[in-house]
C-alpha positions, 0 to 999 in steps of 0.5 A, spaced: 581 268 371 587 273 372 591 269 375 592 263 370 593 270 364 598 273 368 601 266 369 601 266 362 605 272 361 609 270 365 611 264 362 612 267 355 615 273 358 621 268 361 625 266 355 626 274 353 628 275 360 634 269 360 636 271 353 636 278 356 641 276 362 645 271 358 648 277 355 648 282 360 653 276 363 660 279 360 663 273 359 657 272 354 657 279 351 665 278 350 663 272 346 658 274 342 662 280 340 667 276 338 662 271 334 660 277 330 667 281 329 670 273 327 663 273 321 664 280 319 671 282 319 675 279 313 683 278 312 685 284 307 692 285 306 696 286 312 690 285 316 688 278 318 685 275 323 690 275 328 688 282 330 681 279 333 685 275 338 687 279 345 692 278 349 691 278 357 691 285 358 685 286 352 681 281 355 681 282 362 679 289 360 674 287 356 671 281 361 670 288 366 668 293 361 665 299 363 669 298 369 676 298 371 680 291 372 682 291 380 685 286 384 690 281 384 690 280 376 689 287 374 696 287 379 700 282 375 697 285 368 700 292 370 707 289 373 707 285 366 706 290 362 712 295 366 716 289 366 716 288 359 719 295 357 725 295 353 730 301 354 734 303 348 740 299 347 744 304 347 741 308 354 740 315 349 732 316 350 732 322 345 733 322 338 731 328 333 725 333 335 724 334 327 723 327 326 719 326 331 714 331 329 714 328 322 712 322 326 707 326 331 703 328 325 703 322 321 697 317 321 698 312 317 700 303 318 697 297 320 691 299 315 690 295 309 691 300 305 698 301 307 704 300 305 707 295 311 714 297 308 713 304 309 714 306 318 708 307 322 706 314 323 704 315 331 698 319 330 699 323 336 696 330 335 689 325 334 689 325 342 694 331 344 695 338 344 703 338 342 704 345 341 701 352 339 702 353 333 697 346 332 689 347 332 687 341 330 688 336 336 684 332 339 683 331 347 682 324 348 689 325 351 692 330 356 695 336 353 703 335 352 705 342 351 711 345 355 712 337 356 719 336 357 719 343 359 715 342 367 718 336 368 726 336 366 731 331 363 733 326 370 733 319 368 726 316 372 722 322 368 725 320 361 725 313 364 718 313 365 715 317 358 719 312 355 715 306 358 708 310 358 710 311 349 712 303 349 706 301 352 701 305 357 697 299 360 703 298 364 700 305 367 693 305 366 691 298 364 685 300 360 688 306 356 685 307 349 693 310 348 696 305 342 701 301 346 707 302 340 713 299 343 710 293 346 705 292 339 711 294 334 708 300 332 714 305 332 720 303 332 727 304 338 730 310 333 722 313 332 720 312 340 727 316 340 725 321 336 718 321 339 721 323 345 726 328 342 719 332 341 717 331 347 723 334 351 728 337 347 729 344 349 728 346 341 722 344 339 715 346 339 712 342 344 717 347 350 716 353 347 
């Protein structure tokens, strides 16, 4: 008799056991994760659906989450990325340090609550430590402080600061940092100014 009473719990456990291997598989994870997001998440103001679609870099992070996209696409994904970086028209990377800082702790924009007319802050000191004087800083992020001092001003080293603010998954493809140019999240004149508190000789962040 043991062996049809194991049978049977065999056969009655198989559906749990496909059900519980359908959603390990990331492409079924991915989509029902969406199902839900698309059933719950409902346009308010300046939040509408849109947000639920990924581009190419989202979804292949999200396709190999936990883990790190490698290979061939995870390649072109951080090529793109670096490719789609614009410089400022003008070729001047810095701006004004005070207002850079004012952007630095401002965390309001893209919110439905907020005023779209009004710019986006950077939220920076949500994820970094910029400068002494600061002691409420999150550590997601490096610590920024005596950025601009430990690295100078030469051109590849503001070249490269100033692609990593417009969109870091050209550097780290899965970063959790906004990617505020790419996505219009600041504008050129705030990423300059950004840029300006993170270099400028003056400000907190090099003292």
């Amino acid at each position: 008799m043991r062996t049809p009473i194991r049978l049977l719990i065999l056969l009655a456990a198989l559906p749990a056991i496909s059900s519980a291997a359908e959603a390990a598989h990331p492409g079924n994870r991915n989509a029902q994760a969406l199902a839900v997001m698309k059933a719950s998440f409902k346009p308010h103001g300046q939040a509408d659906m849109d947000r639920l679609k990924q581009d190419t870099t989202q979804a292949l992070c999200s396709l190999h989450a936990p883990a790190m996209p490698t290979g061939e696409a995870a390649s072109k994904a951080l090529a793109a990325n670096q490719a789609s970086v614009k410089f400022p028209a003008d070729g001047k990377f810095l701006g004004d340090w005070k207002r850079g800082q004012a952007i630095a702790e401002e965390g309001t924009g893209f919110q439905y609550s907020d005023d779209p007319a009004k710019p986006s802050g950077g939220n920076c000191y949500a994820c970094h430590q910029l400068d002494k004087q600061q002691i409420a800083y999150g550590t997601i992020g490096p610590s920024l402080y005596n950025y601009g001092k430990n690295r100078g001003q030469s051109e590849p080293v503001l070249k490269l600061a100033w692609s990593m603010i417009n969109d870091m998954k050209g550097y780290s493809l899965c970063s959790a940092m906004p990617r505020f140019g790419a996505k219009g999240v600041l504008t050129e004149q705030q990423i300059k100014d950004v840029m300006a508190l993170l270099f400028d000789p003056a400000s907190p962040v090099n003292q």
